[in-house]
C-alpha positions in Angstrom: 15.4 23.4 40.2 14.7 21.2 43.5 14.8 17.4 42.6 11.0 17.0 42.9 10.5 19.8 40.1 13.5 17.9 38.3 11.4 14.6 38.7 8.5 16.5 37.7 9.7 17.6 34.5 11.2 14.4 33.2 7.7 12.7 34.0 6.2 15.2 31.9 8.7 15.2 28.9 8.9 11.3 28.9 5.3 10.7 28.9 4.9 13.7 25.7 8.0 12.0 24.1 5.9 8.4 25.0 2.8 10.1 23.2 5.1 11.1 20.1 6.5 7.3 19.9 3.4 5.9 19.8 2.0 8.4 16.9 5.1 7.9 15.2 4.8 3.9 15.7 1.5 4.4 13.3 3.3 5.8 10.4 3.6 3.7 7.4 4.1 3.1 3.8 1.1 0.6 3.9 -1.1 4.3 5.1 -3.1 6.2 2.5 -3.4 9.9 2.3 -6.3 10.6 4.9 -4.7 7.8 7.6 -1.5 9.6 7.0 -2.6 13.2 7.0 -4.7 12.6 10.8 -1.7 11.0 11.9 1.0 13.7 11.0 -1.8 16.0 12.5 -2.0 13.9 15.6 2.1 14.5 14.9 1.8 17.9 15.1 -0.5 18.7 18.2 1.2 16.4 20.5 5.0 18.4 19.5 3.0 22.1 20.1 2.2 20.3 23.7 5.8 19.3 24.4 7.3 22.6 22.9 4.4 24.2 25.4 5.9 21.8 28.3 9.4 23.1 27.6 8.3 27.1 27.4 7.0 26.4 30.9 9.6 25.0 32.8 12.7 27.4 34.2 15.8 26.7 31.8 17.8 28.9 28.8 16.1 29.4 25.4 17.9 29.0 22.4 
């Protein structure tokens, strides 16, 4: 990978891994069921993205 794709990619990963922070941020004892349910959904859709974000850039599958 050149250093712009390299520079690329981390942008991309930090800002998804940003996204997941901020979901995660919510999470809380203090939650009921339904808060906690959308939020582990929110979770859950914003991971598939990153995994997606991974599968598309050039590097070695486990």
């Amino acid at each position: 990978m050149t250093h712009i794709e390299t520079a690329r990619y981390n942008e991309v990963i930090g800002l998804q891994i940003g996204s997941i922070r901020e979901i995660a941020h919510r999470l809380s004892e203090d939650c009921d069921m339904e808060e906690l349910e959308e939020i582990i959904a929110e979770l859950e859709e914003t991971i598939v993205d990153l995994r997606g974000s991974l599968a598309a850039f050039p590097h070695k599958h486990p």
